[in-house]
C-alpha positions as CSV (number, residue, x, y, z in Angstrom):
1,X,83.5,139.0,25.6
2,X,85.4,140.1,22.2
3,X,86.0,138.2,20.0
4,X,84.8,134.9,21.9
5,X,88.2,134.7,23.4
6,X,87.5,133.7,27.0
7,X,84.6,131.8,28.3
8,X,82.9,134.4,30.4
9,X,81.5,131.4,32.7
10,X,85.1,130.3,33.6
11,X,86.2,134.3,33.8
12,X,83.6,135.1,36.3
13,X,84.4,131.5,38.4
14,X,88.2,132.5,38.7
15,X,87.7,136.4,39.7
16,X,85.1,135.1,42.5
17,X,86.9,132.5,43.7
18,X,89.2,134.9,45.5
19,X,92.9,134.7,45.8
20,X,94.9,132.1,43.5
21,X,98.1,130.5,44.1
22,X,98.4,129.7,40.3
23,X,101.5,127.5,40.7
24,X,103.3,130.3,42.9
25,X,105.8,129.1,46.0
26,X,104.5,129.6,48.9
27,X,103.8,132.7,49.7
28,X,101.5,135.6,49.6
29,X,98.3,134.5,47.5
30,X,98.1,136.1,44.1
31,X,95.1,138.3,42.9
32,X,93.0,138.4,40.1
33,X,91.3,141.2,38.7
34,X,89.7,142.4,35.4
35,X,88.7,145.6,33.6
36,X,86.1,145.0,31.0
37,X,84.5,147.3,28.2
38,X,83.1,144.6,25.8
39,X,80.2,141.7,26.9
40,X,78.3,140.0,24.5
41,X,74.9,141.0,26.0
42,X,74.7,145.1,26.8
43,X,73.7,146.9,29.1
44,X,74.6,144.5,31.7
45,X,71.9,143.2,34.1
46,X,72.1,144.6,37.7
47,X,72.6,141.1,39.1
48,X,75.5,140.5,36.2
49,X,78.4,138.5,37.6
50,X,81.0,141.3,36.7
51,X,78.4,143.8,38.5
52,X,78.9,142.0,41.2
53,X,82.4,140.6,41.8
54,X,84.5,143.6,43.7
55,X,87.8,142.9,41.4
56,X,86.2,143.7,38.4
57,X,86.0,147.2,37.1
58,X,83.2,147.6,34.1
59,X,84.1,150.2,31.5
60,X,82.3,152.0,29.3
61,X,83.4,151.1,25.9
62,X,86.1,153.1,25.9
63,X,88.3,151.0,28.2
64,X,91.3,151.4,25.6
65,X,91.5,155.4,26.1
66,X,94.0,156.5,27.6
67,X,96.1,160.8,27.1
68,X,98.6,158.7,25.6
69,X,96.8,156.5,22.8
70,X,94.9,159.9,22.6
71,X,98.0,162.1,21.4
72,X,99.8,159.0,19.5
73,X,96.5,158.6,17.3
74,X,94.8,162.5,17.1
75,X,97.4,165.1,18.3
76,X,100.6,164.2,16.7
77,X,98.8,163.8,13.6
78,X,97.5,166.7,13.2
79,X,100.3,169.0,14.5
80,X,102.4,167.0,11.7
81,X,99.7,168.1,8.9
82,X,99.0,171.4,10.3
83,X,102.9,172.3,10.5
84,X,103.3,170.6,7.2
85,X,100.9,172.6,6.0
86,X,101.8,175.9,7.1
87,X,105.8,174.9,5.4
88,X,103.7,174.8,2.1
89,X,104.4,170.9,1.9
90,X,100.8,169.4,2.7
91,X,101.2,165.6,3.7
92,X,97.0,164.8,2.3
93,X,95.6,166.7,0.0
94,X,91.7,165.7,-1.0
95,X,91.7,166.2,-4.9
């Protein structure tokens, strides 16, 4: 887990104990579910709790990718230093 932020043990008890009630009124049964892309041991054994719990989805480590965070950190970027560029008004210049 990054960082050592959760305590995988307790993680894996809560997804596979099925529906929680956390508190809630009564009611519908809330549910938990994870998507992970980090563990502290890879690859993963077959027999690796988040293999086998059905609401967890394993990522490759790329979990945080999305067209979005894609054009916000590579496209826009580029089309500003490219267009820049083109004005005659570079924005980075390697000297």
């Amino acid at each position: 887990m990054r960082g050592h932020v959760v305590a995988a043990a307790s993680l894996w008890g809560h997804l596979g104990a099925g529906p929680h009630r956390c508190g809630a009124p009564p009611g519908p049964a809330l549910r938990a579910g994870a998507g992970l892309d980090i563990f502290d041991h890879e690859p993963l054994a077959d027999d690796h709790p988040p293999r086998t719990l059905p609401n967890v989805l394993v990522l490759p480590h790329l979990g945080h990718v999305t067209r979005r965070s894609d054009e916000g950190c590579f496209r826009h970027p580029v089309e500003d230093d490219v267009t820049a560029f083109l004005a005659g008004s570079p924005i980075r210049q390697l000297g």
